[in-house]
C-alpha positions in Angstrom: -175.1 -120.6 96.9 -173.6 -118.4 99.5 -170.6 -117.6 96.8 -173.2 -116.5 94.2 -175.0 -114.2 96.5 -171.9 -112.6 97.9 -171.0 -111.8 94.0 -174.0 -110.8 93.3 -173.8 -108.1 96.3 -170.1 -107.1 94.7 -171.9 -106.5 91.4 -174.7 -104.8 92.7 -172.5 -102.5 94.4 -170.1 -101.6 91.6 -173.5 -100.7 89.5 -174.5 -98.4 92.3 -170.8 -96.9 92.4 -170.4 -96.2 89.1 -174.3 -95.0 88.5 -173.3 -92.2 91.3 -169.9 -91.4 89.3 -171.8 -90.8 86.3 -174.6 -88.9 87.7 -171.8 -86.7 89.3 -170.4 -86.0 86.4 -172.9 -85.0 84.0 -174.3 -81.3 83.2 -175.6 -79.3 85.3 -178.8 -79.0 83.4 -180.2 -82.4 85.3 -182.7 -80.8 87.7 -183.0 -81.6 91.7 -185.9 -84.3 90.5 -183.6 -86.3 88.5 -181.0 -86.0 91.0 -183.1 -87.2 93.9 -184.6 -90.5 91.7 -181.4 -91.9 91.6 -180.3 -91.1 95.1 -184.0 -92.7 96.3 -183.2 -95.8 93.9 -179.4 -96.2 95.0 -180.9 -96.1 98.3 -183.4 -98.8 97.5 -181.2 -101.0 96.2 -178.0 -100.8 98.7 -181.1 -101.8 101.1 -182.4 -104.7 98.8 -178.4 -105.8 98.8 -178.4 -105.7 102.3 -181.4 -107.8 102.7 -180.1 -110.6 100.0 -177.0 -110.3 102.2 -178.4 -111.0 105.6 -181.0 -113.3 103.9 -177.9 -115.6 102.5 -175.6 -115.1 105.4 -178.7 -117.2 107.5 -178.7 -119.5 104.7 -175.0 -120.5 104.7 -175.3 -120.2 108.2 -177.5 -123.2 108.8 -176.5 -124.6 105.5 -173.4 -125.5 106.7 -170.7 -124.1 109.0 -168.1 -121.4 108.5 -165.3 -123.8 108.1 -166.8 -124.5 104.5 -167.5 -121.2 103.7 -164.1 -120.6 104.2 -162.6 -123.6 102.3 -164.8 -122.9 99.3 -163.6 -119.3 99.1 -159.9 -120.2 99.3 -160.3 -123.3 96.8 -161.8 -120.8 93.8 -158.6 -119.8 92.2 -158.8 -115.6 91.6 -158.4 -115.7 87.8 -161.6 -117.2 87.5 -163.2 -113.8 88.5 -162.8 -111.0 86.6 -161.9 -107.8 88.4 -163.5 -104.9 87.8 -161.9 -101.3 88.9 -163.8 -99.8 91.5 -165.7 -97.0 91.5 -162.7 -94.6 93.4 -160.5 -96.0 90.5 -159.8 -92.6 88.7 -157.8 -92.3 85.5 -154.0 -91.8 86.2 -153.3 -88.4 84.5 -150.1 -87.4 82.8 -148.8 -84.3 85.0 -147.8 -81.6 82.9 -144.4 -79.6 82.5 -145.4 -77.1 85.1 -146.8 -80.1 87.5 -143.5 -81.7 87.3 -141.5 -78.1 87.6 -143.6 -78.0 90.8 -143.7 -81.4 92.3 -142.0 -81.4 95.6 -140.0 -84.2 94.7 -138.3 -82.6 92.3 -135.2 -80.9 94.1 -133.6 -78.3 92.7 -129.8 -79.1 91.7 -127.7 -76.8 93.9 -124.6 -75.4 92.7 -121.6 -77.3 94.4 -120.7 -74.5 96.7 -116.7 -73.6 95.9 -114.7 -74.0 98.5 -112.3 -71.3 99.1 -108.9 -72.7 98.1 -107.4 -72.1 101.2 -103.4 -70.3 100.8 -100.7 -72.2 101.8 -99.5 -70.9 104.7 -95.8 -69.3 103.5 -93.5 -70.9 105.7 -90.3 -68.8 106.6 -87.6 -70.1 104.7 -84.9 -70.8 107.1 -82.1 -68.7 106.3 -78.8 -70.9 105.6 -76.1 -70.8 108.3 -73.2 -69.4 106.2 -70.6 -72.2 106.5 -66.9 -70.9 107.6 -65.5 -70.8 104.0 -62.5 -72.7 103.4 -58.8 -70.3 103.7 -58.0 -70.5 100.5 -53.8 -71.9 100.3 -52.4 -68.9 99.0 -51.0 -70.3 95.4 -47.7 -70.2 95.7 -46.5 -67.8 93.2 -44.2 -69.1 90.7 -40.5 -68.6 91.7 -39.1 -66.2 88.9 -36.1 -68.0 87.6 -33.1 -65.4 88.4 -31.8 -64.6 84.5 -28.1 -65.2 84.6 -26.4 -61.9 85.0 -23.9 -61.3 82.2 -20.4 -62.5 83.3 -18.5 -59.3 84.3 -15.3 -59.2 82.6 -12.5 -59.8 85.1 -10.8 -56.3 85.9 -7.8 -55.8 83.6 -5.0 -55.1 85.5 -3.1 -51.9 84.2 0.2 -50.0 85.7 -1.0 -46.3 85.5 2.2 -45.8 84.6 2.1 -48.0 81.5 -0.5 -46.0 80.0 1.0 -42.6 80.9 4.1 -43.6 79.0 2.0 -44.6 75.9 -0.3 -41.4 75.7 3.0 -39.3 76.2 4.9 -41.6 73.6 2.2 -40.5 70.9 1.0 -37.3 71.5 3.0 -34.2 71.6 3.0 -32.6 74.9 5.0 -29.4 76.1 7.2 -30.3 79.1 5.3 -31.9 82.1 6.0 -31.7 85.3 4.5 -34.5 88.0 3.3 -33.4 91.4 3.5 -35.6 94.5 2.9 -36.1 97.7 1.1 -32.8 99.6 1.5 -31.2 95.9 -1.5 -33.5 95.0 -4.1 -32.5 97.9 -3.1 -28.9 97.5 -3.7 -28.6 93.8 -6.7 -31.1 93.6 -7.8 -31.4 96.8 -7.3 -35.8 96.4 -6.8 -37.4 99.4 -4.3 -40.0 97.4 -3.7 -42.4 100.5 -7.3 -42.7 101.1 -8.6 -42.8 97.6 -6.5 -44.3 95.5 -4.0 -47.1 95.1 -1.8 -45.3 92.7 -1.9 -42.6 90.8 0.5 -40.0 88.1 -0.7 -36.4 88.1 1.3 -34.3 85.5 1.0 -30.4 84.5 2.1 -28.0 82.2 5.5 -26.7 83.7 5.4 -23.3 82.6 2.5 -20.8 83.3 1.4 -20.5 79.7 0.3 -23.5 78.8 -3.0 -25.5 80.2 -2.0 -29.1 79.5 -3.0 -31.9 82.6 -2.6 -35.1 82.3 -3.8 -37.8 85.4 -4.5 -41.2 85.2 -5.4 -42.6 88.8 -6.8 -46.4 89.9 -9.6 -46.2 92.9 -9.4 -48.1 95.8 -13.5 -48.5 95.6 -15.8 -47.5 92.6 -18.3 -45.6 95.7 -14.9 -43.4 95.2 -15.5 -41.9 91.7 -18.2 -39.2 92.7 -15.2 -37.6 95.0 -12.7 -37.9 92.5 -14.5 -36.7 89.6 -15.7 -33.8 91.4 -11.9 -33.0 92.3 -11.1 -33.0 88.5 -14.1 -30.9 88.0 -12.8 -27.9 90.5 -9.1 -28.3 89.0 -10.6 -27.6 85.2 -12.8 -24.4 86.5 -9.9 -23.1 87.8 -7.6 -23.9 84.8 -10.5 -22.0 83.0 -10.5 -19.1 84.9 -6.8 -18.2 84.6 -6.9 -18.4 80.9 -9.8 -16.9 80.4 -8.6 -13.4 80.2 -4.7 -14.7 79.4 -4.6 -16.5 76.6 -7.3 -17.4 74.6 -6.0 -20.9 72.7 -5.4 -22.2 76.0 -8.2 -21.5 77.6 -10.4 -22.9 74.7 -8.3 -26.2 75.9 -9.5 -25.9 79.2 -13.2 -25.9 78.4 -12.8 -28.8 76.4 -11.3 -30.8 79.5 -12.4 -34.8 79.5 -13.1 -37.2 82.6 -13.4 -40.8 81.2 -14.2 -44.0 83.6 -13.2 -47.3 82.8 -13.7 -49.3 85.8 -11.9 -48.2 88.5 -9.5 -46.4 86.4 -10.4 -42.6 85.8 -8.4 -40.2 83.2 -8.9 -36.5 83.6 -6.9 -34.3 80.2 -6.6 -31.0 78.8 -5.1 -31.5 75.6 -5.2 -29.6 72.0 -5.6 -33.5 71.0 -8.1 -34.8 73.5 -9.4 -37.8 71.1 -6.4 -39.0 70.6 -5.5 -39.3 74.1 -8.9 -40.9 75.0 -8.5 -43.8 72.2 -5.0 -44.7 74.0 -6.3 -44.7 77.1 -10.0 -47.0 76.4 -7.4 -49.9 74.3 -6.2 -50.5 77.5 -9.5 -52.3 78.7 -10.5 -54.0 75.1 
């Protein structure tokens, strides 16, 4: 009994609830009468609900005690009773685009923030320490191989006299006379002792003729510029006495000859000079 009643409150409740939800939202042509005949019968009945409640509260209450009240209520399984939305139950309603663009929940997606790539700090490079380069071994420069001189021919030894006996033999001379001694330093300024190590100096005996004929062997060959330059003076004076004297003679003299073979040295003034010279170089073949 006391279950019934206390569902029959719910109910009567829920009516009322939902009888003030519609009468809120209707138009607002319902005049103030209207309005206030449902306020004054809302009124009537939440106080007729209240009395029902009281009246059945007494009733359990001496009917029996709380403990069964209690047992009851927790022994009638929930899904028996249907449950009804309540009056504050208002339709969930779909929020639109611009109720979702606003909703504070929605945060706003913030650009990741670039970090500024930090530079690498440049280190110095260290300079590097300029190792003590190696002394380079001087390369040893290849030892030119000496090229064999050519053998010298060994010195043919020659009598001057040998080869004044064959120029005279076969070429015609006028009569020669030979000079010695001081004779030889005063007419070609020779220092024979000094100089040479022998010598034959022959001239024309008689004043008009310019034949000479010397064949001399030097002690050294660093003796030939002296030498030479004796014959030299003795044909430029030769030269100059015929110049103006007789003139076959003195074309003779200009044609005077110094030849050098070794340390042998002819001087000649001769009307057959290439004659003379061919004797004398056979000598040294």
């Amino acid at each position: 009994m006391t279950y019934n009643n206390k569902k029959w409150t719910k109910l009567t409740a829920i009516i009322i609830a939902c009888s003030i939800v519609m009468a809120g939202c209707g138009t607002n042509s319902n005049d103030s009468s209207n309005t206030n005949k449902s306020n004054n019968a809302s009124n009537n009945a939440v106080s007729e609900s209240n009395s029902n409640s009281n009246v059945a509260a007494n009733d359990t209450a001496s009917d029996a005690p709380d403990s069964d009240a209690s047992i009851s209520e927790s022994d009638t399984p929930a899904s028996d009773v249907p449950e009804l939305g309540t009056a504050t139950d208002k339709p969930t309603e779909t929020p639109t685009v611009e109720e979702n663009a606003t909703s504070p929940t929605a945060k706003p997606t913030a650009k990741p923030t670039a970090k500024p790539t930090a530079k690498p700090t440049a280190k110095p490079t260290a300079k590097p320490t300029n190792k003590p380069s190696a002394t380079a071994k001087p390369t040893q420069k290849p030892v030119a191989t000496p090229k064999p001189k050519p053998s010298e021919k060994p010195e043919i030894s020659v009598s001057v006299s040998d080869i004044i006996a064959k120029i005279t033999a076969d070429v015609e001379f006028s009569r020669l006379a030979t000079a010695e001694g001081e004779l030889v330093k005063d007419i070609y300024g020779i220092d024979a002792e000094k100089l040479l190590t022998e010598g034959v100096f022959m001239q024309a005996m008689m004043n008009v003729k310019a034949t000479e004929l010397v064949v001399v062997k030097l002690k050294s060959d660093k003796d030939y510029a002296t030498v030479k330059e004796a014959f030299d003076n003795r044909a430029a004076s030769i030269i100059k006495t015929f110049e103006t004297y007789l003139q076959d003679q003195y074309e003779d003299a200009k044609n005077y000859q110094i030849i050098r073979n070794g340390n042998y040295v002819l001087f000649s003034i001769s009307h057959d000079q290439k004659a003379i010279a061919t004797i004398f170089n056979e000598f040294f073949k």
